[in-house]
Biopython code that builds the backbone (N, CA, C, O; Angstrom):
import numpy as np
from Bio.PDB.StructureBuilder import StructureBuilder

atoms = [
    (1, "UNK", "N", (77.380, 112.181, 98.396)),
    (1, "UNK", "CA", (77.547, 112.356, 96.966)),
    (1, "UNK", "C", (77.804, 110.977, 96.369)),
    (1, "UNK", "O", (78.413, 110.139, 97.034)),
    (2, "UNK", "N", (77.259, 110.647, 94.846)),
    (2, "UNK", "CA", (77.329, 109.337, 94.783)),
    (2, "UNK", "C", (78.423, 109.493, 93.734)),
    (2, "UNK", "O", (78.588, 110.503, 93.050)),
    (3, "UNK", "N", (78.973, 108.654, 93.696)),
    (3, "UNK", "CA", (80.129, 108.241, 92.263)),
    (3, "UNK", "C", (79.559, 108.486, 90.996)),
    (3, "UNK", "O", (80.248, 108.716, 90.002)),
    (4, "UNK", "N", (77.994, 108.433, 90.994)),
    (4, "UNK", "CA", (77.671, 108.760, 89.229)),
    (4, "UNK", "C", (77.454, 110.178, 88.987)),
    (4, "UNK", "O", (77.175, 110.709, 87.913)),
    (5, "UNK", "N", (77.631, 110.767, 90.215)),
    (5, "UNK", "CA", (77.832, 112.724, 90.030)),
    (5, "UNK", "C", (78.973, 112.858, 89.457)),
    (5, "UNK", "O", (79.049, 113.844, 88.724)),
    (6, "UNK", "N", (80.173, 112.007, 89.557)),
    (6, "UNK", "CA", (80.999, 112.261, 88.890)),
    (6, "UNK", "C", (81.427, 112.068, 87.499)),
    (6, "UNK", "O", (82.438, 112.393, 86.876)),
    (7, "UNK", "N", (80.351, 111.442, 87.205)),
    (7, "UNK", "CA", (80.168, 110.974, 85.771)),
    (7, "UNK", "C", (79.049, 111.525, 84.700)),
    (7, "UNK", "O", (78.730, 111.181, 83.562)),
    (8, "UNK", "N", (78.608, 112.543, 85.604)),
    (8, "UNK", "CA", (77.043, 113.460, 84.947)),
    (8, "UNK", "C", (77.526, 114.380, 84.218)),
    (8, "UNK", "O", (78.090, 115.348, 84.727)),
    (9, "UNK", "N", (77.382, 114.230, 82.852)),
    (9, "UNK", "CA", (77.765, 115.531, 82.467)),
    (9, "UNK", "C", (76.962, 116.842, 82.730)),
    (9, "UNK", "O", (77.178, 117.730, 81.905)),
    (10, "UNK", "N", (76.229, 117.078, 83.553)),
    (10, "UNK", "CA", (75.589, 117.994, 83.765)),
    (10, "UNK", "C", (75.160, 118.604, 85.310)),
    (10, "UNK", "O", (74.126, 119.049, 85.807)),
    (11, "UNK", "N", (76.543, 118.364, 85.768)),
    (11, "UNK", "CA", (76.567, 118.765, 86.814)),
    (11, "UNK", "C", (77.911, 119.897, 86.941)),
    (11, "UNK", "O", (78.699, 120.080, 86.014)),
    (12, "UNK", "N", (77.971, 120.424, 87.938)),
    (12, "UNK", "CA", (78.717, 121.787, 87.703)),
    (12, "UNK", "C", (80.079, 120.979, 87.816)),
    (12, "UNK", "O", (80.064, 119.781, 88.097)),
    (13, "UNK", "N", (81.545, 121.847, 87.532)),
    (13, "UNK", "CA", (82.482, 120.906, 87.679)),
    (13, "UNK", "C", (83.047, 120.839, 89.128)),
    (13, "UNK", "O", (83.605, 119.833, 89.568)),
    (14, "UNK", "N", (82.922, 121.608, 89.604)),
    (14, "UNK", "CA", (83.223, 121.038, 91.357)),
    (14, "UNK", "C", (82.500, 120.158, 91.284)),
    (14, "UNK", "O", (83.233, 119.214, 90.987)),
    (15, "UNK", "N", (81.121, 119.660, 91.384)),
    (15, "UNK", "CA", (80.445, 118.553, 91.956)),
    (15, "UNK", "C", (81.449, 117.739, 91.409)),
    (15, "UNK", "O", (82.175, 117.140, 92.202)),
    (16, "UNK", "N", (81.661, 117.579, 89.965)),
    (16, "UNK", "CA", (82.231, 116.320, 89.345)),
    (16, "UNK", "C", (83.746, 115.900, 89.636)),
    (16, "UNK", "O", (84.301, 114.801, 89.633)),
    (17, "UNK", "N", (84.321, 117.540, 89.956)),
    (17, "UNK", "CA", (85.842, 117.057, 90.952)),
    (17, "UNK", "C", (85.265, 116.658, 92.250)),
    (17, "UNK", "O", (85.297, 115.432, 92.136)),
    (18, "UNK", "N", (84.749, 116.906, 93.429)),
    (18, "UNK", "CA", (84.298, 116.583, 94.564)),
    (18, "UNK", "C", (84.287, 114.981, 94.556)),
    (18, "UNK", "O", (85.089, 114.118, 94.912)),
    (19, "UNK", "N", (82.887, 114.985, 93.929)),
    (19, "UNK", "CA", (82.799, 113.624, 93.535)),
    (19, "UNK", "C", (83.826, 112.644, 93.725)),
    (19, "UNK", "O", (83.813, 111.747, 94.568)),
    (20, "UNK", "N", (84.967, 112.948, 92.642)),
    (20, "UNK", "CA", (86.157, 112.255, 92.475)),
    (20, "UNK", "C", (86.932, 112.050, 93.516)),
    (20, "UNK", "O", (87.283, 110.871, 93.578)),
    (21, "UNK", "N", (87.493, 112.954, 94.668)),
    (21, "UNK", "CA", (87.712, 113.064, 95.849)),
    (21, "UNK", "C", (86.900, 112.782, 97.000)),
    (21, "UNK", "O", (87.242, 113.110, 98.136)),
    (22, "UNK", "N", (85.877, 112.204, 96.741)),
    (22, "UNK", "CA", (84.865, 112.659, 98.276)),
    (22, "UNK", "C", (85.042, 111.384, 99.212)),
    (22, "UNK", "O", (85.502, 110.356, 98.715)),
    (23, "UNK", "N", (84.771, 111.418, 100.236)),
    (23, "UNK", "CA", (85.375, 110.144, 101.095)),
    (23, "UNK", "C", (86.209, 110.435, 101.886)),
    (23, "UNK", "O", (86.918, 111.353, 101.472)),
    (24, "UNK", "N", (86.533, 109.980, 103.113)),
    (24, "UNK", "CA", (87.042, 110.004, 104.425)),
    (24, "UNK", "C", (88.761, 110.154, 103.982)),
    (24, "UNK", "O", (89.568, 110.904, 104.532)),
    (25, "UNK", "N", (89.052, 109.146, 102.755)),
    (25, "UNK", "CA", (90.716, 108.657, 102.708)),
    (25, "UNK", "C", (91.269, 109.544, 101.497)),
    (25, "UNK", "O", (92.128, 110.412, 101.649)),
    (26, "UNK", "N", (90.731, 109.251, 100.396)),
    (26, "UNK", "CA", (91.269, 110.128, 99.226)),
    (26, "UNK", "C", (92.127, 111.294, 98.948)),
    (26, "UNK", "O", (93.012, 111.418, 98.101)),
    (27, "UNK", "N", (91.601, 112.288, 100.010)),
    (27, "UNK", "CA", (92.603, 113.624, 100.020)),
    (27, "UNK", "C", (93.846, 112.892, 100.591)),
    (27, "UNK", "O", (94.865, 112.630, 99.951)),
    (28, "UNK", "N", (93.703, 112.721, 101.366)),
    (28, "UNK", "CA", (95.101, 112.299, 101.925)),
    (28, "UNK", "C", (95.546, 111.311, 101.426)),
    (28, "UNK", "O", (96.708, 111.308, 101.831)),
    (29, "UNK", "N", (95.347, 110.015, 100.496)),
    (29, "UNK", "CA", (95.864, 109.471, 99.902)),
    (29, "UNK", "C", (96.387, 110.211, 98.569)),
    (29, "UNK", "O", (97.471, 109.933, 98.056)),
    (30, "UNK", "N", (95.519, 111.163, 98.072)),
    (30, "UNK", "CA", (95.921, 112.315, 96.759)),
    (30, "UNK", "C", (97.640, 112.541, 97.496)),
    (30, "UNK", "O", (98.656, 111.993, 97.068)),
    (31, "UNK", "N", (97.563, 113.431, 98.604)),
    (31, "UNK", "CA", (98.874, 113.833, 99.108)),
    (31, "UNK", "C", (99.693, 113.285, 99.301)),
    (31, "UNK", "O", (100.820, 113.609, 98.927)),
    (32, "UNK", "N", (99.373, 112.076, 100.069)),
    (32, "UNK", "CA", (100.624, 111.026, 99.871)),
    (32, "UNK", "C", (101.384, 110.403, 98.856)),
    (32, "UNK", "O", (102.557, 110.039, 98.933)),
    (33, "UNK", "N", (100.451, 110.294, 97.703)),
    (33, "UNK", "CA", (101.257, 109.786, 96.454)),
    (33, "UNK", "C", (101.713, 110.711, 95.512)),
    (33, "UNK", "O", (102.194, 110.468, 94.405)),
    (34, "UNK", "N", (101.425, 112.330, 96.312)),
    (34, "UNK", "CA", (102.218, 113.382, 95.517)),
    (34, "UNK", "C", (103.815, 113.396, 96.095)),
    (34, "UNK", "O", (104.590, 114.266, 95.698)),
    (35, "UNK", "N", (104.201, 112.450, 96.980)),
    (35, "UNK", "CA", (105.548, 112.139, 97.647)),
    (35, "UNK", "C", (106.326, 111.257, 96.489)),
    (35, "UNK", "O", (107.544, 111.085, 96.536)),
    (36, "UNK", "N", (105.353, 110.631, 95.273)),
    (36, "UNK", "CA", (106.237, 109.605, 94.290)),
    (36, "UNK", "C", (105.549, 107.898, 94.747)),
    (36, "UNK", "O", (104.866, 107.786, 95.765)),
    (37, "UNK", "N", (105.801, 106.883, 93.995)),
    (37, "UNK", "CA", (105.012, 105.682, 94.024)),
    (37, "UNK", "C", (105.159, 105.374, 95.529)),
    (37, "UNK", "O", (106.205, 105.581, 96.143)),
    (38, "UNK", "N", (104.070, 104.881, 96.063)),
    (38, "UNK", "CA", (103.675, 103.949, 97.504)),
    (38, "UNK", "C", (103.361, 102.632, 96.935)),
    (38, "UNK", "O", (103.063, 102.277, 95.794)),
    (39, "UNK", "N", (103.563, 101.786, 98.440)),
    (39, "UNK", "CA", (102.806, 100.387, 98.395)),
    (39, "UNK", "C", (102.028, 100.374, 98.940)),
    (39, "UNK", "O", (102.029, 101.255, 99.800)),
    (40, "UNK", "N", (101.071, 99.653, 98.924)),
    (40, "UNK", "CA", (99.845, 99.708, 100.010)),
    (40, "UNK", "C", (99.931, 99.657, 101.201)),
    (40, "UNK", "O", (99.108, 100.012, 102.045)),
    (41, "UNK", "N", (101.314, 99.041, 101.371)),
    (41, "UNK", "CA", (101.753, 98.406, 103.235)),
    (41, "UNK", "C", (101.621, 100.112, 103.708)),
    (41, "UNK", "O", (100.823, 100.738, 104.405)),
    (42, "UNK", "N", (102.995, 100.510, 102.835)),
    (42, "UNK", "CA", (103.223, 101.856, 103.066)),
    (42, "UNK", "C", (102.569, 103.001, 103.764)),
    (42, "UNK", "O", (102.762, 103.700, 104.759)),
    (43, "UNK", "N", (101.330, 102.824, 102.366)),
    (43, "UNK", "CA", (99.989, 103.778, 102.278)),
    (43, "UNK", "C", (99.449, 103.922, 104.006)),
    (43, "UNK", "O", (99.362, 104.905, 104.741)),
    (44, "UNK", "N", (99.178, 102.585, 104.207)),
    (44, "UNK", "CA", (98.313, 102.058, 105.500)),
    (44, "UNK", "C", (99.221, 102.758, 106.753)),
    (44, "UNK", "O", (98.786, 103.791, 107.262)),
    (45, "UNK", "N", (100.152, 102.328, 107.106)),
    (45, "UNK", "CA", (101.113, 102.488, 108.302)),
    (45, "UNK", "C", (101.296, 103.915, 108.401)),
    (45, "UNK", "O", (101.919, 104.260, 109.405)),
    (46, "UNK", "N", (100.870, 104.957, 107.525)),
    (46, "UNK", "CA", (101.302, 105.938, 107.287)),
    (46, "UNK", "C", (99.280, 106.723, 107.560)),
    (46, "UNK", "O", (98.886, 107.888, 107.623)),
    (47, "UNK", "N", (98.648, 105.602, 107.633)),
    (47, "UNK", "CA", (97.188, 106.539, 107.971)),
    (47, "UNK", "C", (96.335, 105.300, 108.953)),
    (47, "UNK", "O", (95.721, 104.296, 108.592)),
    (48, "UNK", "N", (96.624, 105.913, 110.438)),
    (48, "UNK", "CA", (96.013, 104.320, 111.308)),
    (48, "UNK", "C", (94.547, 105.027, 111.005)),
    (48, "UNK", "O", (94.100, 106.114, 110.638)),
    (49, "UNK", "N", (94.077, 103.692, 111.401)),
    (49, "UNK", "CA", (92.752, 103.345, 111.526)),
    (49, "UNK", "C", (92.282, 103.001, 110.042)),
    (49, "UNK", "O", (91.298, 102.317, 109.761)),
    (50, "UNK", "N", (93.157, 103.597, 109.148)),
    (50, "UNK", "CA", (92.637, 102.952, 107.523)),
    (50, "UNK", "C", (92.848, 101.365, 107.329)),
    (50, "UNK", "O", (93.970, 100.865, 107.413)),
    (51, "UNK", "N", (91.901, 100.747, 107.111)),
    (51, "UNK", "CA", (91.764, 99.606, 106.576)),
    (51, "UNK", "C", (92.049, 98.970, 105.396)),
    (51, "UNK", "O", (92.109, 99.698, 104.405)),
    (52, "UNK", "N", (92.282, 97.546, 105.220)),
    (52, "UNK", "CA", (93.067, 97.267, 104.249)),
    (52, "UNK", "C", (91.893, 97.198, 103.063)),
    (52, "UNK", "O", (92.247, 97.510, 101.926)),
    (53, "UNK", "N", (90.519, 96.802, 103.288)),
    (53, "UNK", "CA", (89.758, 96.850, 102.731)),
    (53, "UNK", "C", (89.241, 98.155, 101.849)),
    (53, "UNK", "O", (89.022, 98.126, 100.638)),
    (54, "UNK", "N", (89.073, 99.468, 102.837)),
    (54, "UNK", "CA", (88.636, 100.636, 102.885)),
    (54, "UNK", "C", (90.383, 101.259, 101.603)),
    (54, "UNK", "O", (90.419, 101.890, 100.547)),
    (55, "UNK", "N", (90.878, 100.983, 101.995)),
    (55, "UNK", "CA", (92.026, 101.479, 100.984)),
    (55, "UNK", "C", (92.273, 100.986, 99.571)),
    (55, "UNK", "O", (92.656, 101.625, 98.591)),
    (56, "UNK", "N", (91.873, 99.319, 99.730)),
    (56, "UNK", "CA", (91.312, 98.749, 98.375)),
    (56, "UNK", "C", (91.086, 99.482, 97.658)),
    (56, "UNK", "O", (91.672, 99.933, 96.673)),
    (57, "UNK", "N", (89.505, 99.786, 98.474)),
    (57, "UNK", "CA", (88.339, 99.961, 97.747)),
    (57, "UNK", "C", (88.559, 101.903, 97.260)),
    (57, "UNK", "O", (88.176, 102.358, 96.182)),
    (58, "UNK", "N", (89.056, 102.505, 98.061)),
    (58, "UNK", "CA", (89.628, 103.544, 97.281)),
    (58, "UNK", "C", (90.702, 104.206, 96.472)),
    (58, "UNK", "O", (90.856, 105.352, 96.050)),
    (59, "UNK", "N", (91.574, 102.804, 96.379)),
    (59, "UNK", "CA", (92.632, 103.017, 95.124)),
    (59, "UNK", "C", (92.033, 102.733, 94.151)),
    (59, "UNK", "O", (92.094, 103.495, 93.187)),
    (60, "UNK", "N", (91.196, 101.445, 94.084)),
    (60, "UNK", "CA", (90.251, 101.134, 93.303)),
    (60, "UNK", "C", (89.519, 102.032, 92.162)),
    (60, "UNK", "O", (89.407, 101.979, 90.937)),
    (61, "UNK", "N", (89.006, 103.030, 93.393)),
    (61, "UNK", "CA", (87.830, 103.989, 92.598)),
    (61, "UNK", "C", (88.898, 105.203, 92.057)),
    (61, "UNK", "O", (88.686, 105.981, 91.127)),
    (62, "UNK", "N", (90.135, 105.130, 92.938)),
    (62, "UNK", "CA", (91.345, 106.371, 92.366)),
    (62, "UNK", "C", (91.618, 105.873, 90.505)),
    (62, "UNK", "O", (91.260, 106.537, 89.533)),
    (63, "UNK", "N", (92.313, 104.592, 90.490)),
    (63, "UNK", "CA", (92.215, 104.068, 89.751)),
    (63, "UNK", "C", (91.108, 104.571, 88.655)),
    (63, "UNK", "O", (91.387, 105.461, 87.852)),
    (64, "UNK", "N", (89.891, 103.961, 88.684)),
    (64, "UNK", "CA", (89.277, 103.819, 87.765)),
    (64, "UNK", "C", (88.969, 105.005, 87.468)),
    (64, "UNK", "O", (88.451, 105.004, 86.352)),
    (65, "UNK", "N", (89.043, 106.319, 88.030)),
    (65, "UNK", "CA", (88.775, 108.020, 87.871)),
    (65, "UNK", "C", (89.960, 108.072, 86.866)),
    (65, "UNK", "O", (89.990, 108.841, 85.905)),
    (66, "UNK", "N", (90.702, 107.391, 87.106)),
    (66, "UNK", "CA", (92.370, 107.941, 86.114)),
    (66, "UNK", "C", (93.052, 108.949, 86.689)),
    (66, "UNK", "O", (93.328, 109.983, 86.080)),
    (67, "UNK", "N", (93.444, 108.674, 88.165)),
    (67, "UNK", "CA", (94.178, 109.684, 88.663)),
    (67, "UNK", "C", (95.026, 109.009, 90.102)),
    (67, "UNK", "O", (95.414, 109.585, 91.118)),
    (68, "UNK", "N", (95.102, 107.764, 89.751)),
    (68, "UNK", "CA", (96.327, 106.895, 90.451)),
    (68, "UNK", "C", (96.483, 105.410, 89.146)),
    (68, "UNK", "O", (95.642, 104.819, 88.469)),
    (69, "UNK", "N", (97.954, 105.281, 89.286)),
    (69, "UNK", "CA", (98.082, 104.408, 88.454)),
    (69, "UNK", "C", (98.494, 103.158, 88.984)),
    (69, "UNK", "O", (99.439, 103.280, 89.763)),
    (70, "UNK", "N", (98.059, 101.889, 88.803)),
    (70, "UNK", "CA", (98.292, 100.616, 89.663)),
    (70, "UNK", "C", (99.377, 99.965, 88.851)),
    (70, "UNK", "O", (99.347, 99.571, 87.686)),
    (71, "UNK", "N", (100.610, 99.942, 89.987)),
    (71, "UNK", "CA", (101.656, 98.863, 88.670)),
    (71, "UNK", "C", (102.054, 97.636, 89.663)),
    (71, "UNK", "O", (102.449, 97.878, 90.803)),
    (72, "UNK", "N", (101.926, 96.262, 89.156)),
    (72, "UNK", "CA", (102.375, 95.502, 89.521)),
    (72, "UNK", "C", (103.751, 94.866, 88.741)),
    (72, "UNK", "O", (103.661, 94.631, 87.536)),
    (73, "UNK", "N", (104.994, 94.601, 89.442)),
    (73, "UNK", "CA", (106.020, 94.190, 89.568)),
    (73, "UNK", "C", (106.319, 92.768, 89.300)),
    (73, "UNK", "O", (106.799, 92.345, 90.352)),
    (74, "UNK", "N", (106.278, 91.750, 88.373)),
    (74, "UNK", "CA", (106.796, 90.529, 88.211)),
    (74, "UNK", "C", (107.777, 90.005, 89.219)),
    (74, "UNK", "O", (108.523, 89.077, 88.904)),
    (75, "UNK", "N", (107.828, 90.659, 90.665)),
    (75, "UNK", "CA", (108.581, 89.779, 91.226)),
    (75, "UNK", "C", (107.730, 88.800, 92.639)),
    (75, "UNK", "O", (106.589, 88.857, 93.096)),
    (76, "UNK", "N", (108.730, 88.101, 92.921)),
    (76, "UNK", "CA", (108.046, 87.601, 94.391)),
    (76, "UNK", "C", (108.437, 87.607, 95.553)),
    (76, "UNK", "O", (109.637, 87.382, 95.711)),
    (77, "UNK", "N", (107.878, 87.774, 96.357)),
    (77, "UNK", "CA", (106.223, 87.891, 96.579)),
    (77, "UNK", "C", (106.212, 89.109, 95.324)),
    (77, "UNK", "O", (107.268, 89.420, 94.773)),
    (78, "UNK", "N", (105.040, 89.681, 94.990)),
    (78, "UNK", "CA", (104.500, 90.220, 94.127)),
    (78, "UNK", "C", (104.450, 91.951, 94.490)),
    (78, "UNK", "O", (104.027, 92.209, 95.617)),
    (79, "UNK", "N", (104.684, 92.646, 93.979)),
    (79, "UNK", "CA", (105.227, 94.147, 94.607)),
    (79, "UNK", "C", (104.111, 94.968, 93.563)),
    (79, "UNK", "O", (104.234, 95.246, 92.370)),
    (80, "UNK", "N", (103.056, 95.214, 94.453)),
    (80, "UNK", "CA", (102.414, 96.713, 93.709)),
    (80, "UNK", "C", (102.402, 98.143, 94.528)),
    (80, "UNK", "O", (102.375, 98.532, 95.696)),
    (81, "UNK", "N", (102.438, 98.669, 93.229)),
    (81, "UNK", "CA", (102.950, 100.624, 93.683)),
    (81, "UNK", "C", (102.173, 101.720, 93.085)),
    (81, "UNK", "O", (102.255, 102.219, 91.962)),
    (82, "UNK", "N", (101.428, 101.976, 94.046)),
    (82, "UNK", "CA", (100.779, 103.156, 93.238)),
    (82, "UNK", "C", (101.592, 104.289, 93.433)),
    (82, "UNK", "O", (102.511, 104.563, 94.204)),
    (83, "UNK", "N", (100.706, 105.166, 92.065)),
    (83, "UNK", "CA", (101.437, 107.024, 92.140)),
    (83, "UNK", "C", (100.440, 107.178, 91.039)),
    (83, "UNK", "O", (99.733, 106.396, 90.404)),
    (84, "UNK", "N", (100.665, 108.641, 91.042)),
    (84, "UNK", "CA", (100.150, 109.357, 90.448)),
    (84, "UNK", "C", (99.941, 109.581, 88.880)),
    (84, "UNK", "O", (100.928, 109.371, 88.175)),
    (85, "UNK", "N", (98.659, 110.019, 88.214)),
    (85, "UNK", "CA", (99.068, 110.131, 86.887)),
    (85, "UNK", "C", (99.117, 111.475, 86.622)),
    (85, "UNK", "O", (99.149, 112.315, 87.521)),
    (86, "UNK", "N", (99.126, 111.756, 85.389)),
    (86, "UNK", "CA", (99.576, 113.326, 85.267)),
    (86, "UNK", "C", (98.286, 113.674, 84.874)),
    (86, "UNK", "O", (98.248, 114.661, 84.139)),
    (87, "UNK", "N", (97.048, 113.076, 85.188)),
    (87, "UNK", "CA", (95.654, 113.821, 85.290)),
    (87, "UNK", "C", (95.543, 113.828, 87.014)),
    (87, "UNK", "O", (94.808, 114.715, 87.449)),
    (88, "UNK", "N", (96.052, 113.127, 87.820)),
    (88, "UNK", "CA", (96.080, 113.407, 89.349)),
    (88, "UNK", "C", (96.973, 114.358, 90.097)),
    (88, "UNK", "O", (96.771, 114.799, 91.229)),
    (89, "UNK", "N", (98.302, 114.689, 89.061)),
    (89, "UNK", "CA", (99.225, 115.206, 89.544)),
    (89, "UNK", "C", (98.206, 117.027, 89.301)),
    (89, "UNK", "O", (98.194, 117.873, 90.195)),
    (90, "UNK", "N", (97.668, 117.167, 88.278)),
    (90, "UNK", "CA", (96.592, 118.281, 87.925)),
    (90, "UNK", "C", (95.590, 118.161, 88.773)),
    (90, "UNK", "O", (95.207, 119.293, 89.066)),
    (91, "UNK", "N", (94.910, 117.261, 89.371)),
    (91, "UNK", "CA", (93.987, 117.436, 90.270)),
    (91, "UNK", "C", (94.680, 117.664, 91.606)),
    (91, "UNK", "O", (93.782, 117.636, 92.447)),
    (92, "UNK", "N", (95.725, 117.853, 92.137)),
    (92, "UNK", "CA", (96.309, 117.358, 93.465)),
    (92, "UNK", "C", (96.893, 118.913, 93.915)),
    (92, "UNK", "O", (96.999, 119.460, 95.013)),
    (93, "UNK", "N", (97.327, 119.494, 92.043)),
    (93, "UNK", "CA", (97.582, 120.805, 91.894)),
    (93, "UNK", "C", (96.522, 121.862, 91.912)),
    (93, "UNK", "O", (96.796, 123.060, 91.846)),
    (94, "UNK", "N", (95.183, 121.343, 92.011)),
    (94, "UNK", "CA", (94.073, 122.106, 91.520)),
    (94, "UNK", "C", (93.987, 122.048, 93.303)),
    (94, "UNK", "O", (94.527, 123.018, 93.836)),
    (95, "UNK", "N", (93.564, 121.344, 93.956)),
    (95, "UNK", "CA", (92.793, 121.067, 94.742)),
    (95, "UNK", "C", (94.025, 121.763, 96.378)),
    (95, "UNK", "O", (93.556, 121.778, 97.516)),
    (96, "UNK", "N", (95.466, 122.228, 96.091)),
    (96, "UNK", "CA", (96.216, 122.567, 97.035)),
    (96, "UNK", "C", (95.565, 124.258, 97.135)),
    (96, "UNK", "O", (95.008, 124.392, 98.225)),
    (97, "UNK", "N", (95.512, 125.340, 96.421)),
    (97, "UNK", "CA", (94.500, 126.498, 97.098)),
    (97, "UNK", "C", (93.271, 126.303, 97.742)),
    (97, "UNK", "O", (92.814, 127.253, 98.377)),
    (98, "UNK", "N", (92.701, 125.333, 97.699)),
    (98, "UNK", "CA", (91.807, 124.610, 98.448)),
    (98, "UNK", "C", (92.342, 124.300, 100.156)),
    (98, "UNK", "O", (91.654, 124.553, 101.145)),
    (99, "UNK", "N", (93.603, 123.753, 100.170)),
    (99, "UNK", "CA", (94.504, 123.327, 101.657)),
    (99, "UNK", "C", (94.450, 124.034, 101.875)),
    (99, "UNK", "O", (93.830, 124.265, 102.914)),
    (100, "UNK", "N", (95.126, 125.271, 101.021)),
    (100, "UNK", "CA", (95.767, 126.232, 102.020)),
    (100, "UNK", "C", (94.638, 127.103, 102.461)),
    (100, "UNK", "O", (94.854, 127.673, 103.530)),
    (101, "UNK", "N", (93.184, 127.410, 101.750)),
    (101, "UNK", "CA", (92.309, 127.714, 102.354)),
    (101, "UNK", "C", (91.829, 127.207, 103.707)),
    (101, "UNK", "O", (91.289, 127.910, 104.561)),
    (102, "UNK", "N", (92.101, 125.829, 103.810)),
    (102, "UNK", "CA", (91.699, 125.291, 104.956)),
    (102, "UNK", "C", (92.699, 125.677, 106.218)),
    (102, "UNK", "O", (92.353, 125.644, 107.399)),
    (103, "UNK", "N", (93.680, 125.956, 105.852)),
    (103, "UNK", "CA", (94.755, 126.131, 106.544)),
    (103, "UNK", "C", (94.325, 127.403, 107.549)),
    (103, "UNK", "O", (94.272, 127.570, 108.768)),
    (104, "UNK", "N", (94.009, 128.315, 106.190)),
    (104, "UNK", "CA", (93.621, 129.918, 106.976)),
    (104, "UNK", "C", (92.342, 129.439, 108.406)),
    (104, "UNK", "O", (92.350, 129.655, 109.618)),
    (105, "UNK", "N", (91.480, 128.808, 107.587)),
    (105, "UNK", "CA", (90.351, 128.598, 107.848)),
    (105, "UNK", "C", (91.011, 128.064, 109.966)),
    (105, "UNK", "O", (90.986, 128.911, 110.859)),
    (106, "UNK", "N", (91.291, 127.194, 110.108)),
    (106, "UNK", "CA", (92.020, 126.396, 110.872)),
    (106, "UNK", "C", (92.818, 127.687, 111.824)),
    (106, "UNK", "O", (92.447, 127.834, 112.988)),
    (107, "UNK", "N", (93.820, 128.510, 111.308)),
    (107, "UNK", "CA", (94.573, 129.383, 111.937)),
    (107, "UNK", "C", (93.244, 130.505, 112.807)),
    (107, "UNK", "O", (93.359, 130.566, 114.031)),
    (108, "UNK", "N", (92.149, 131.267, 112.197)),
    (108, "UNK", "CA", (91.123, 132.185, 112.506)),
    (108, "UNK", "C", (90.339, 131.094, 113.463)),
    (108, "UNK", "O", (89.890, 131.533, 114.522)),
    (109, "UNK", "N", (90.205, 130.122, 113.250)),
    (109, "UNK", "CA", (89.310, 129.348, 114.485)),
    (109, "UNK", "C", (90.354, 129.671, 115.435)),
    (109, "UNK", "O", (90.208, 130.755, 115.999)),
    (110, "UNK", "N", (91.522, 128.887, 115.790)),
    (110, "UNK", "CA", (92.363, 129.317, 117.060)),
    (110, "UNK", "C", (92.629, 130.317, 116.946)),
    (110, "UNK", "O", (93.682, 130.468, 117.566)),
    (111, "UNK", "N", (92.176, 131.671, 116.280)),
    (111, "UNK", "CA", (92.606, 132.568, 116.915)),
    (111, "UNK", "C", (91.757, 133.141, 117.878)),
    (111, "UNK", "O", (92.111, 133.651, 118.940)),
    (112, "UNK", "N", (90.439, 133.008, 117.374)),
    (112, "UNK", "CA", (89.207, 133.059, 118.206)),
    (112, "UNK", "C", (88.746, 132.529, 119.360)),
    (112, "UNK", "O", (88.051, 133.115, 120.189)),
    (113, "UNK", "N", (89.181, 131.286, 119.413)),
    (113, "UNK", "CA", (89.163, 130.312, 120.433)),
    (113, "UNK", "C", (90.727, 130.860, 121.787)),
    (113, "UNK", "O", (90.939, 130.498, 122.944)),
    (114, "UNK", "N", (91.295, 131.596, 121.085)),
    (114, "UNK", "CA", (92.333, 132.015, 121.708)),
    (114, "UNK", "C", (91.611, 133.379, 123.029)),
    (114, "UNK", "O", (91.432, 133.430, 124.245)),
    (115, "UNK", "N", (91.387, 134.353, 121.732)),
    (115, "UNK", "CA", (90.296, 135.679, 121.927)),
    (115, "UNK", "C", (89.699, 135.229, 122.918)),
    (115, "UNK", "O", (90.018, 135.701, 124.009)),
    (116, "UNK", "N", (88.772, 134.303, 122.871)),
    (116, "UNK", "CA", (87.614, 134.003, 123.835)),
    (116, "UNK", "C", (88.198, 133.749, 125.121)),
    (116, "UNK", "O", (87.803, 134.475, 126.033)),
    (117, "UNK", "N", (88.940, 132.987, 125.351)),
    (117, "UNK", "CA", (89.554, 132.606, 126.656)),
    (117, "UNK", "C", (90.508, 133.615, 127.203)),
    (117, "UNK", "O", (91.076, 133.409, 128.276)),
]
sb = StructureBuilder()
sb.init_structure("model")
sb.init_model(0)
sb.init_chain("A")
sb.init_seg("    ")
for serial, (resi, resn, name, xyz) in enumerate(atoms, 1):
    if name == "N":
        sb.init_residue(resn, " ", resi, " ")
    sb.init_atom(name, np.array(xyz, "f"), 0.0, 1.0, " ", f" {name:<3s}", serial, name[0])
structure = sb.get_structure()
């Protein structure tokens, strides 16, 4: 899915929430900053194998959707903190019957996988 689906007005509105979320890191960065502001150190240590680049580049695009807010701190070294805005805190709320679908989804596989053996 490309980033300008999310900007089509003529696409259904899942595509255009999807869109906004789609990518390997996002959900779980959505969840993590529903905990209250992170730092990036934070963010990272808290999801291995995410890159410092790859996390950039998707606060970045969180950012520019309007659904993480970037604040930098006048002190030094220099302290930035993301969190949430209250159009992410609505998407983060939209998108949790979604988890817990996955959740079910997740519980009926092992139960099956249980069954079988």
């Amino acid at each position: 899915m490309t980033r300008s689906r999310a900007q089509d007005p003529n696409v259904c509105g899942v595509t255009a929430a999807m869109a906004v979320i789609d990518g390997k890191w996002k959900t779980s960065l959505l969840w993590m900053l529903e905990d209250g502001p992170q730092r990036p150190g934070e963010l990272r240590r808290r999801m291995p194998g995410l890159s410092e680049k790859v996390l950039t580049q998707a606060l970045r695009e969180m950012e520019a959707d309007e659904i993480v807010h970037r604040e930098v701190h006048d002190v030094l070294p220099l302290k930035t903190e993301y969190s949430l805005t209250g159009f992410g805190r609505a998407l983060a709320e939209a998108v949790a019957p979604l988890s817990d679908w996955g959740h079910q989804r997740l519980d009926r596989m092992a139960e099956s996988r249980r069954a079988a053996s």
